[in-house]
LUMMI-450892 format. One line per field, with one value per atom (N, C-alpha, C): atom name; x, y, z; residue in three letters; residue number from 1. Coordinates in Angstrom, 2 decimals. Each point is the difference from the previous one (the first is absolute). Layout:
atome: [CA,...]
x: [X,...]
y: [Y,...]
z: [Z,...]
residu: [ala,...]
num: [NUM,...]
//
This chain:
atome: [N,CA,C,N,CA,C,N,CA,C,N,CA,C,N,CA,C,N,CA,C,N,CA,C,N,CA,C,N,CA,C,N,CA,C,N,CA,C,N,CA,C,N,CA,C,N,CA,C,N,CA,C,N,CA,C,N,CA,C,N,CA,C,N,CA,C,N,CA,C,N,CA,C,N,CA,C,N,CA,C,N,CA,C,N,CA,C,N,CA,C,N,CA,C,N,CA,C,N,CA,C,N,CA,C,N,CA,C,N,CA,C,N,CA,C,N,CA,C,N,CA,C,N,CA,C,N,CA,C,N,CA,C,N,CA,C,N,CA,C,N,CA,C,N,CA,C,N,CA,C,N,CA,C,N,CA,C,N,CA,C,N,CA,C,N,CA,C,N,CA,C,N,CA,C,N,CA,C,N,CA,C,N,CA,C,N,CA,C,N,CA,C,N,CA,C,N,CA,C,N,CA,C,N,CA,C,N,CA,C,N,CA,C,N,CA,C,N,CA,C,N,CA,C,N,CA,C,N,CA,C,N,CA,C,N,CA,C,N,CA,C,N,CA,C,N,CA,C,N,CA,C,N,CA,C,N,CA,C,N,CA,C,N,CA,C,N,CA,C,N,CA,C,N,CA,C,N,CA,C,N,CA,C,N,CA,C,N,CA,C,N,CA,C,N,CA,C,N,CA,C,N,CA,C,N,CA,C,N,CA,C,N,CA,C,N,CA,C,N,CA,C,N,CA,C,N,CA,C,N,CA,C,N,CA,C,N,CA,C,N,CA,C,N,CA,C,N,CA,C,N,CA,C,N,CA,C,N,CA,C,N,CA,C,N,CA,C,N,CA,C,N,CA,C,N,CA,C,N,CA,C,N,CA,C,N,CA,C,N,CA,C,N,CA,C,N,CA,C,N,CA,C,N,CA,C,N,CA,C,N,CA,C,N,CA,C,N,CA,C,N,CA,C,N,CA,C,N,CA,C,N,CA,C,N,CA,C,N,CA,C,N,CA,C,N,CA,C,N,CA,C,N,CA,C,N,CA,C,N,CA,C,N,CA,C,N,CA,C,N,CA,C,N,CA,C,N,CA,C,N,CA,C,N,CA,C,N,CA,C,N,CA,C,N,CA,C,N,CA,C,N,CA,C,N,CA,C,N,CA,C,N,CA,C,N,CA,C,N,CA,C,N,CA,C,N,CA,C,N,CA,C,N,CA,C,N,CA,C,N,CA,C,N,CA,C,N,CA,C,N,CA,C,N,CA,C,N,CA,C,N,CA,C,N,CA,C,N,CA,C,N,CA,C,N,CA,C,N,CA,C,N,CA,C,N,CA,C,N,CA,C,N,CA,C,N,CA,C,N,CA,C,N,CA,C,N,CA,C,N,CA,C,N,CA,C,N,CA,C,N,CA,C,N,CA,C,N,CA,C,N,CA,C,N,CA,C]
x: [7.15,-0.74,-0.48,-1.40,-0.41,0.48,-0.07,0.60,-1.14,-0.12,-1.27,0.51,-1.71,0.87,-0.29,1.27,-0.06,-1.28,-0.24,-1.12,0.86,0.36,0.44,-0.41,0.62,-0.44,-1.55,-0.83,-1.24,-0.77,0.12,-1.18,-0.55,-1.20,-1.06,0.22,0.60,0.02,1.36,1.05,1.11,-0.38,-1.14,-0.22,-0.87,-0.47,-1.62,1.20,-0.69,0.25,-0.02,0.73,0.40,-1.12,-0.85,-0.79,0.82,-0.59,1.04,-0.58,1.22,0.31,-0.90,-0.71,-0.50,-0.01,0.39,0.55,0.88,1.20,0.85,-0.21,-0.62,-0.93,1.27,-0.35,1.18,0.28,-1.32,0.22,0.96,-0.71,1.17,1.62,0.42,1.30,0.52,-1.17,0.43,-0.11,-0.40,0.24,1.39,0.20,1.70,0.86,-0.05,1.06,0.09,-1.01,-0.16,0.14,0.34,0.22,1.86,0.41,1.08,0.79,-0.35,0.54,-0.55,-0.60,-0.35,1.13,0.07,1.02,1.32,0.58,0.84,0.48,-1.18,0.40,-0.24,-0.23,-0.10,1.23,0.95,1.42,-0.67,-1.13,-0.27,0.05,0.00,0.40,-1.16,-0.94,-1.14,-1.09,-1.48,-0.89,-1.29,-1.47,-0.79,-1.05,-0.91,-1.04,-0.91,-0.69,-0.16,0.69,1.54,0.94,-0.43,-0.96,-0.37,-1.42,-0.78,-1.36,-0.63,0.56,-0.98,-0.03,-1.12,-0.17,-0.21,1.46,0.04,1.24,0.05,0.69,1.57,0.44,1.37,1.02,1.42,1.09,1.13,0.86,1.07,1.15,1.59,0.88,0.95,1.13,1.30,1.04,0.59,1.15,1.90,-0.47,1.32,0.65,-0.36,0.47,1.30,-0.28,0.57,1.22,1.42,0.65,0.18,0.11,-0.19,-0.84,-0.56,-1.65,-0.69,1.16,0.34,-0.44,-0.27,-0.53,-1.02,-0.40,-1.90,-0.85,-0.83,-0.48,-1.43,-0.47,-1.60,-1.03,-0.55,-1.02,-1.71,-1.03,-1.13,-0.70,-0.25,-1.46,-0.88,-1.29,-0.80,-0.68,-1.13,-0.88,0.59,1.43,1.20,-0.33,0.44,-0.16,1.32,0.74,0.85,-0.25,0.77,-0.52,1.16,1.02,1.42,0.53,0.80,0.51,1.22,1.18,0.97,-0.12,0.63,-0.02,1.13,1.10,1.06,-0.55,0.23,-0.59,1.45,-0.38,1.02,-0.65,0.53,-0.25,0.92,-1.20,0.65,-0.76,0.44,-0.89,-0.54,-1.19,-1.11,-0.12,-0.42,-1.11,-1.13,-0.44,-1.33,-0.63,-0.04,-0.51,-1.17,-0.81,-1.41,0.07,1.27,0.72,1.56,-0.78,1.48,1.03,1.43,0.79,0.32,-1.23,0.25,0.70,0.64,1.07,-0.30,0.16,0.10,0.34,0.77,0.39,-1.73,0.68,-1.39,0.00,0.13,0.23,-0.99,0.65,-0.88,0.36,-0.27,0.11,1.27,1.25,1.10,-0.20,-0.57,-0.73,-1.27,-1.07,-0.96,-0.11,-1.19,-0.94,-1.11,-0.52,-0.73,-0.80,-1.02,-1.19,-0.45,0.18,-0.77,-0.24,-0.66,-0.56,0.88,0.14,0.86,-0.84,0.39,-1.15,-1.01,0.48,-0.55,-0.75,-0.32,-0.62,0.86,1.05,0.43,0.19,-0.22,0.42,1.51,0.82,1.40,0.40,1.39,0.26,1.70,0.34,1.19,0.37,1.28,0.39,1.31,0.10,0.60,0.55,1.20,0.71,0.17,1.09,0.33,-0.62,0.37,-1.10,-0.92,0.17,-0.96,-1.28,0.81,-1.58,-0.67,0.81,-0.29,-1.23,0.64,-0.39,-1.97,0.35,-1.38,-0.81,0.41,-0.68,-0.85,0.77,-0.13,-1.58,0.45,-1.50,-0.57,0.25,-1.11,-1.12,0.90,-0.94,-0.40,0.26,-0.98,-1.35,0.10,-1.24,-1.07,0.67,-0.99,-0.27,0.36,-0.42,0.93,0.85,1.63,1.05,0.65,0.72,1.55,1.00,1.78,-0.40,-0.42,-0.42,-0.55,-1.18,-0.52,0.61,1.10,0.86,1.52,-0.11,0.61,0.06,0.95,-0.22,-0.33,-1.04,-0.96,0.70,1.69,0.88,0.11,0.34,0.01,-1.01,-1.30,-1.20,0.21,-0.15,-0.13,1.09,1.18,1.26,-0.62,-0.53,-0.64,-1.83,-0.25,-1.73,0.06,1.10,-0.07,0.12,0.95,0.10,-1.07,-0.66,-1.42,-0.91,-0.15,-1.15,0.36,1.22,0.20,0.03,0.05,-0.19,-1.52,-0.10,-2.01,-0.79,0.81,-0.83,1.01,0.61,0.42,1.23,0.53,1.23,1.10,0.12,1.67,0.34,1.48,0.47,0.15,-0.18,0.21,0.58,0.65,0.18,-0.41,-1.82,-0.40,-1.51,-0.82,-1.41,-0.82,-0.73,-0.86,-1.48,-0.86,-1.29,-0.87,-0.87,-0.92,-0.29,-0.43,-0.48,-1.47,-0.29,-1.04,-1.26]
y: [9.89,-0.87,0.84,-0.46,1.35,-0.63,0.72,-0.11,-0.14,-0.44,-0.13,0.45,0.50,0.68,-1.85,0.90,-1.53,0.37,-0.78,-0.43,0.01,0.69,-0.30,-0.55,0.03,-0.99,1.30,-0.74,0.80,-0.34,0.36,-0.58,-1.70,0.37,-1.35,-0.97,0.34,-1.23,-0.93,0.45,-0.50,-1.12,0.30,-1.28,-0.75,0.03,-0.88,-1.06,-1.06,-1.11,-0.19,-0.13,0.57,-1.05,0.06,-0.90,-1.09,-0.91,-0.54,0.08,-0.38,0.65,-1.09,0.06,-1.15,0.17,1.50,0.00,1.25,-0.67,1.32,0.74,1.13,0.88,1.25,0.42,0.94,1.27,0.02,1.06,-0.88,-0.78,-0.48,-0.15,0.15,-0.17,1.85,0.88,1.31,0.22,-0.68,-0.07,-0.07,-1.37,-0.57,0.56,0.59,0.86,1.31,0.76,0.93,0.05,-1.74,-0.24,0.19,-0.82,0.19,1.23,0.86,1.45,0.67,-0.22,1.09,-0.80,-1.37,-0.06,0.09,0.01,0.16,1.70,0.64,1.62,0.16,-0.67,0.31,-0.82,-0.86,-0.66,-0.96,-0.77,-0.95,-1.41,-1.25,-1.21,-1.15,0.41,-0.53,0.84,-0.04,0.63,-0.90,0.06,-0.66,0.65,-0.40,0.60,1.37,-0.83,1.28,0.94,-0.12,1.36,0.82,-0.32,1.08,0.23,-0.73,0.26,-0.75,-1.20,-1.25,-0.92,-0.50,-1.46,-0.93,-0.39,-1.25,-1.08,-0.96,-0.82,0.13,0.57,0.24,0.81,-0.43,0.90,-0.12,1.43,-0.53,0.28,-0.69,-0.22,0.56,0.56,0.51,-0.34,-0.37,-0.44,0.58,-0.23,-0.33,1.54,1.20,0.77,-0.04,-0.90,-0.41,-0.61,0.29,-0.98,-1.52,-0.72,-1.32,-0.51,0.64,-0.59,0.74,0.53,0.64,-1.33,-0.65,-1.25,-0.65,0.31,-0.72,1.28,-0.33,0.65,0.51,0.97,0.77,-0.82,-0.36,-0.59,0.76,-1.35,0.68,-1.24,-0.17,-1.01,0.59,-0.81,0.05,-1.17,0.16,-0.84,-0.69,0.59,-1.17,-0.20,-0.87,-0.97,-0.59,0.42,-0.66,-1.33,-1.25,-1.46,-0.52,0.33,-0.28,0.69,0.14,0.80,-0.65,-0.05,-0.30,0.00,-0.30,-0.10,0.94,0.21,1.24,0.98,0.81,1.28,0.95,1.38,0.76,1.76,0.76,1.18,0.75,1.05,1.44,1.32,0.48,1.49,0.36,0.09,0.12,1.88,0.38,1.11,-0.28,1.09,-0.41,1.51,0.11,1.02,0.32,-0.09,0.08,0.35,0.00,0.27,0.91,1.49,0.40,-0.04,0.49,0.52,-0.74,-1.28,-0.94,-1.28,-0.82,-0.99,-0.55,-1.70,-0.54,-1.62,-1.00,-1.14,-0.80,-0.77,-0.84,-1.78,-0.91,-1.40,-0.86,-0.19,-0.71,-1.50,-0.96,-1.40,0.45,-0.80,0.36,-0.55,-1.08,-0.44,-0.74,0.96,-0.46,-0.52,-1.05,0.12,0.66,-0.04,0.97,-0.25,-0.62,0.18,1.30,-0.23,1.42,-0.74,1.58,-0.43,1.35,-0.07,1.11,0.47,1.05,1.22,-0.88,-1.12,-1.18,-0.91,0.11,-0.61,-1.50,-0.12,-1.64,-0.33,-0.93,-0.17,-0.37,0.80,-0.37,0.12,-0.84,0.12,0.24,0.73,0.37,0.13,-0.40,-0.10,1.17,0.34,1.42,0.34,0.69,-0.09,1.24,0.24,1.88,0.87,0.77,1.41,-0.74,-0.38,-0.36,-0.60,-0.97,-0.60,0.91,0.94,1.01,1.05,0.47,1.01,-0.77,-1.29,-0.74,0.34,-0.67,-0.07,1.52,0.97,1.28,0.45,-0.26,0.19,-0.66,-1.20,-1.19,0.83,0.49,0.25,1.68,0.56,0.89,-0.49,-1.34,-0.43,-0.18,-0.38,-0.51,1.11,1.38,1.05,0.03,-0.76,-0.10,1.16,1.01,0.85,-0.66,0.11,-0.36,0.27,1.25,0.70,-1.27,-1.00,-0.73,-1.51,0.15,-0.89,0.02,1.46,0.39,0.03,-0.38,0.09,1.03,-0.38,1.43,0.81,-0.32,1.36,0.79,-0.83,0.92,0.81,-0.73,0.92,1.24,0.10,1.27,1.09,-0.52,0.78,0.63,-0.49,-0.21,1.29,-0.75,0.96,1.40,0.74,1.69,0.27,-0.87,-0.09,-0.59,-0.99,-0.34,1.44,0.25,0.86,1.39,0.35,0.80,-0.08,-1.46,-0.74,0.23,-0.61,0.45,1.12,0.58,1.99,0.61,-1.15,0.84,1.00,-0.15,1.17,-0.74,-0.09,-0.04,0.15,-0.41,0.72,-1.00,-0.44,-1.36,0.65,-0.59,0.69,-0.97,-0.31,-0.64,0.36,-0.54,0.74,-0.71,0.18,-0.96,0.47,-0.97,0.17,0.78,0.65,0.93,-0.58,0.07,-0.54,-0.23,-1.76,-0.38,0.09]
z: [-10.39,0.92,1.18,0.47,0.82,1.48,0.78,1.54,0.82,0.80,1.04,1.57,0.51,1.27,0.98,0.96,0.55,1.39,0.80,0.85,1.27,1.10,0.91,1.25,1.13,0.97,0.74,0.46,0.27,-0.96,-1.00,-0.98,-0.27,-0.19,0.52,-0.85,-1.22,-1.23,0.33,1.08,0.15,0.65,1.03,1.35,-0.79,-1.10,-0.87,-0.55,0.09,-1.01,-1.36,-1.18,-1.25,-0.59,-1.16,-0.57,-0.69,-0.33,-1.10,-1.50,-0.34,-1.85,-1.01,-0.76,-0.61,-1.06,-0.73,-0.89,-0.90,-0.91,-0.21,-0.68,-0.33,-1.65,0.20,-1.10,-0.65,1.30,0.94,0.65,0.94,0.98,0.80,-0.44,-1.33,-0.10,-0.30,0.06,-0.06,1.60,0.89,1.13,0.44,-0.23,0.33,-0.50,-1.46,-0.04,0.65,0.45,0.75,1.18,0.78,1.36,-0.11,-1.13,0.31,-1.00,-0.88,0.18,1.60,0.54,1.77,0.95,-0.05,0.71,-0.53,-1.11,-0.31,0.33,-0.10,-0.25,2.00,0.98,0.82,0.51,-0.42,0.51,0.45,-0.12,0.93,-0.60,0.73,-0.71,-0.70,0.97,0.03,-0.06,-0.49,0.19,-0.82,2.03,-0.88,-0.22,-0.83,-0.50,0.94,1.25,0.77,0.60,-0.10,0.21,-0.84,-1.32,-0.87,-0.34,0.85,0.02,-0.36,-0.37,-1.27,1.09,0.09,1.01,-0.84,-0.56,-0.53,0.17,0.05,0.75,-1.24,-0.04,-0.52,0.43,0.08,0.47,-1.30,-0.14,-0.70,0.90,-0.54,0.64,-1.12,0.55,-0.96,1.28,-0.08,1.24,-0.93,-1.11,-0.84,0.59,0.33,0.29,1.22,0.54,1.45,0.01,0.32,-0.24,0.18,-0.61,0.16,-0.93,-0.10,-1.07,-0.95,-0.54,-1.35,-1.26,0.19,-0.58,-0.03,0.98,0.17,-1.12,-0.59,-0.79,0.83,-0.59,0.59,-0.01,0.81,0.19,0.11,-0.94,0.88,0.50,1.10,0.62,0.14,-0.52,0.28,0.82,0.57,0.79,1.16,0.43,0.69,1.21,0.37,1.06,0.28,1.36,0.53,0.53,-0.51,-0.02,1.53,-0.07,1.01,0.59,0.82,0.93,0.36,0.49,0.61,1.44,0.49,1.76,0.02,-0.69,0.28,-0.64,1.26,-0.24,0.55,-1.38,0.38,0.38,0.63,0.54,-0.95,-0.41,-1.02,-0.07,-0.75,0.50,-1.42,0.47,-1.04,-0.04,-1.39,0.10,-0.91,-0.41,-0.75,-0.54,-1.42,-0.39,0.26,0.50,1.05,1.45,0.50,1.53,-0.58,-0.46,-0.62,1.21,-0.39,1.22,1.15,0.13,1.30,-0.50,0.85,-0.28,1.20,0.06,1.17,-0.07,0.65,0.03,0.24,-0.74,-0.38,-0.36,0.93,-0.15,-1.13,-0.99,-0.61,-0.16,-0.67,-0.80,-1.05,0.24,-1.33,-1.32,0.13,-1.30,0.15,-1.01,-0.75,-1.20,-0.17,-1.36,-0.39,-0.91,-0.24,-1.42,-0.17,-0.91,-0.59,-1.32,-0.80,-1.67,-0.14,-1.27,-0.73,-1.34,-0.95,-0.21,-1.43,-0.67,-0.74,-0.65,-0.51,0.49,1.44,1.03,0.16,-0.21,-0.44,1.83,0.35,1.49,-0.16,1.19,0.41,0.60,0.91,1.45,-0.21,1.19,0.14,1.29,-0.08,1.41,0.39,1.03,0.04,1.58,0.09,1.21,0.31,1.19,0.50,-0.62,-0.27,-0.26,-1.35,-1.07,-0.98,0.90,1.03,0.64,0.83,0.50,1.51,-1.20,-1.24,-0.53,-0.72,-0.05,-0.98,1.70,1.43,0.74,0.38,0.04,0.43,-1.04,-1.16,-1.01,0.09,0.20,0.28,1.39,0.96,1.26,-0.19,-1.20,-0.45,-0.37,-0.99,-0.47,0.84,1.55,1.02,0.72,-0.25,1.09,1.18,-0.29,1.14,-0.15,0.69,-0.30,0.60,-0.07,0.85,1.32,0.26,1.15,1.22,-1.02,1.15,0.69,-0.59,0.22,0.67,0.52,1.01,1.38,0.99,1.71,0.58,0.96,0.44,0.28,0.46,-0.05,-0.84,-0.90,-1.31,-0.95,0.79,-0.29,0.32,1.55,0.95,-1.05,-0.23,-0.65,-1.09,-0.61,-1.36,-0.59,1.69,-0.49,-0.30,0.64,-0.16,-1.70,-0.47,-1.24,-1.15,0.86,-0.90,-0.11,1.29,-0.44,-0.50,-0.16,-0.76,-1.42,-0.57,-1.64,0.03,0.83,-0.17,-0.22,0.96,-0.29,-1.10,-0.63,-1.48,0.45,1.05,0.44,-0.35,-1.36,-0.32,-1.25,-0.34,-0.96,-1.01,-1.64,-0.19,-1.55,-1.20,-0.59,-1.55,0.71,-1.14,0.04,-0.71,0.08,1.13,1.22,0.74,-0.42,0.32,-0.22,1.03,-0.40,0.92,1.29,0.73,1.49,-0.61,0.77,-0.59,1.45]
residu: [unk,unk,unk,unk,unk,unk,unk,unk,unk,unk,unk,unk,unk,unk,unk,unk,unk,unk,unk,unk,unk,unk,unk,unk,unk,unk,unk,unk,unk,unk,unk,unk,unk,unk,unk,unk,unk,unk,unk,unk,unk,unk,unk,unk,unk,unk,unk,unk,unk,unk,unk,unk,unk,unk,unk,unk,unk,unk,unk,unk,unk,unk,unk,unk,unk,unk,unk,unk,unk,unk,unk,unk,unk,unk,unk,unk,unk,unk,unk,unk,unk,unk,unk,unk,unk,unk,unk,unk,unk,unk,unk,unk,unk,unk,unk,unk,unk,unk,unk,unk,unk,unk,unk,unk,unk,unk,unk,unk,unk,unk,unk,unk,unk,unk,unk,unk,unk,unk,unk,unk,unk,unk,unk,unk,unk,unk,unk,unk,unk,unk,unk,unk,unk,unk,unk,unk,unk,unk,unk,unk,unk,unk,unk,unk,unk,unk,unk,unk,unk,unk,unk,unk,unk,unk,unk,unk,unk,unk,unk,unk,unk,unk,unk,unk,unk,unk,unk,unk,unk,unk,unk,unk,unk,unk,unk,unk,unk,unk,unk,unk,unk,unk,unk,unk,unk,unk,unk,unk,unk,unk,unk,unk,unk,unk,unk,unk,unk,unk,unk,unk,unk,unk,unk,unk,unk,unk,unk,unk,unk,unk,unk,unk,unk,unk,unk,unk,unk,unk,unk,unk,unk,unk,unk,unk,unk,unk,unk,unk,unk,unk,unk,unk,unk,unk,unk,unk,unk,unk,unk,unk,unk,unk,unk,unk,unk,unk,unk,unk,unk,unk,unk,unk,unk,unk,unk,unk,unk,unk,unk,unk,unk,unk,unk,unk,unk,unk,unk,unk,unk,unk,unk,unk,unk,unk,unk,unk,unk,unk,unk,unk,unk,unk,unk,unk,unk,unk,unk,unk,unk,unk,unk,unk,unk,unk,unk,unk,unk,unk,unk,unk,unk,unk,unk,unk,unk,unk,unk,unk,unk,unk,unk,unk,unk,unk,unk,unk,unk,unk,unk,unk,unk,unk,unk,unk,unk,unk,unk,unk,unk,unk,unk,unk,unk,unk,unk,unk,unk,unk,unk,unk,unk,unk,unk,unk,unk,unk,unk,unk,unk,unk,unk,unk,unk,unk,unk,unk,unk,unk,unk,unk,unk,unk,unk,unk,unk,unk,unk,unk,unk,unk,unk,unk,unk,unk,unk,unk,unk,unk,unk,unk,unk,unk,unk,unk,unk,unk,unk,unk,unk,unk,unk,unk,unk,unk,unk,unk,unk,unk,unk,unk,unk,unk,unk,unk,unk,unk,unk,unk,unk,unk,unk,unk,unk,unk,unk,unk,unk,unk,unk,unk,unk,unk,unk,unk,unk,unk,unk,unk,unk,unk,unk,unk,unk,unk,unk,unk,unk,unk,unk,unk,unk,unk,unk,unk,unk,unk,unk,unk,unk,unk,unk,unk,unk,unk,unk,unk,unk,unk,unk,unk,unk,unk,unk,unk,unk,unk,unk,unk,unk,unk,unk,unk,unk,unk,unk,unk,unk,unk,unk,unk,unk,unk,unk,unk,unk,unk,unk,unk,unk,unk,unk,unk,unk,unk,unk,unk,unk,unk,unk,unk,unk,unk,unk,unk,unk,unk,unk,unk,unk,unk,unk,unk,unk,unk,unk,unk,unk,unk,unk,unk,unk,unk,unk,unk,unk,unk,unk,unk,unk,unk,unk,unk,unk,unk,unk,unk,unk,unk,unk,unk,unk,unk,unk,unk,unk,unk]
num: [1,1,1,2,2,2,3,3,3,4,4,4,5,5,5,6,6,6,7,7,7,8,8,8,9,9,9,10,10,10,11,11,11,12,12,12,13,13,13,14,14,14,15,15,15,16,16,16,17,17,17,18,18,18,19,19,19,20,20,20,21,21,21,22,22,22,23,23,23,24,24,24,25,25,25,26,26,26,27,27,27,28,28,28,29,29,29,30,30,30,31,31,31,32,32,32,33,33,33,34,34,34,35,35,35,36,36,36,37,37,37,38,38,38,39,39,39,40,40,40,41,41,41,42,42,42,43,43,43,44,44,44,45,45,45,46,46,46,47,47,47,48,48,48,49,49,49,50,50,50,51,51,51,52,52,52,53,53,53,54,54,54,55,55,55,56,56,56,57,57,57,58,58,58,59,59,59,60,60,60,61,61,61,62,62,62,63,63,63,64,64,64,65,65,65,66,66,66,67,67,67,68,68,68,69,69,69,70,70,70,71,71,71,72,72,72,73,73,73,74,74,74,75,75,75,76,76,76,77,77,77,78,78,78,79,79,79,80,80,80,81,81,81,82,82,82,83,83,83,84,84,84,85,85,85,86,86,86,87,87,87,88,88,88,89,89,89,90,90,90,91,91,91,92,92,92,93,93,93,94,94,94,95,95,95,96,96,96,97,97,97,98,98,98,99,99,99,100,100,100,101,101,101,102,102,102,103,103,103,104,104,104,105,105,105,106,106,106,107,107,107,108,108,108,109,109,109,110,110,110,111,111,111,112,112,112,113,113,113,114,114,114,115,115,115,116,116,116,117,117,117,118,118,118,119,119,119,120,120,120,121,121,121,122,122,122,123,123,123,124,124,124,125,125,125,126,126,126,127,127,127,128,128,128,129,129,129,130,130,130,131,131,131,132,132,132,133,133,133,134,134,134,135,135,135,136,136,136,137,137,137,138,138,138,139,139,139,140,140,140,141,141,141,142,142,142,143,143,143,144,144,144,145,145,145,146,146,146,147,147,147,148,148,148,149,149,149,150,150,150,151,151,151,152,152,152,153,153,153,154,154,154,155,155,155,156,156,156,157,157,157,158,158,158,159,159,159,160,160,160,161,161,161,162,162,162,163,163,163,164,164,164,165,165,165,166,166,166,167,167,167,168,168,168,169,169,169,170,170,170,171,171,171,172,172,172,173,173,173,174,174,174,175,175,175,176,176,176,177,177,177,178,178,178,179,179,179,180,180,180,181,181,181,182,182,182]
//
């Protein structure tokens, strides 16, 4: 299965709005499996489509790695749309293979729903809590051109920017393939 370089923070396809999917042909599913061998081979839990260059409205999810949720099986959405939100919200620390090396607490909704369509296009909804929901939301706000980063307190910006723009000018060390500077 081939590996794709990933797209890091700086590049223009991260902040664009992902198209939507209208339909699944043999390439798009040599896509998805190629989304999730890159994140798998990069340790990561989640990864959506433009982390790898495709502007198309899909993310996949592997969580089972994690303790606890060694049981939820791999997921892929497409076209998704968060429908609910919870009013409890919990604080955790996010990273993001597009922001190598950086980590930061990040308040989200503890449980969502969530609209998608399968490889089959079938419409289906699922509902999803602590990290499964934190991890759907986090790709979800890839789809929209949203990074963790922007959902952080301007303190934690300032802490934070020396380290952005060093992801940007490509100065670091990652030990997976990234994509050229676009």
């Amino acid at each position: 299965m081939s590996i794709l370089p990933i797209t890091i923070y700086g590049d223009r396809i991260l902040r664009e709005k992902t198209k939507p999917v209208t339909d699944v042909d043999i390439q798009t599913i040599k896509e998805i499996k190629a989304m999730f061998a890159t994140m798998r081979n990069a340790n990561g839990i989640g990864l959506a489509a433009n982390q790898v260059g495709l502007n198309k409205s899909i993310f996949v999810i592997d969580v089972s790695p994690v303790e606890g949720y060694e049981k939820i099986k791999p997921i892929v959405m497409i076209n998704p749309k968060i429908i609910l939100t919870s009013d409890d919200k919990i604080q955790m620390e996010e990273g993001c293979l597009s922001v190598p090396n950086l980590r930061a607490e990040v308040i989200r909704p503890k449980e969502i729903k969530v609209k998608y369509q399968d490889t089959d296009m079938n419409e289906l909804t699922l509902e999803a809590d602590e990290l499964f929901a934190r991890v759907i939301q986090h790709e979800y706000d890839h789809l929209l051109g949203v990074f963790f980063t922007d959902k952080i307190s301007e303190e934690q910006k300032k802490q934070v920017k020396k380290e952005l723009n060093r992801i940007k000018s490509r100065k670091i060390d990652v030990d997976y393939p990234i994509a050229d500077k676009d």
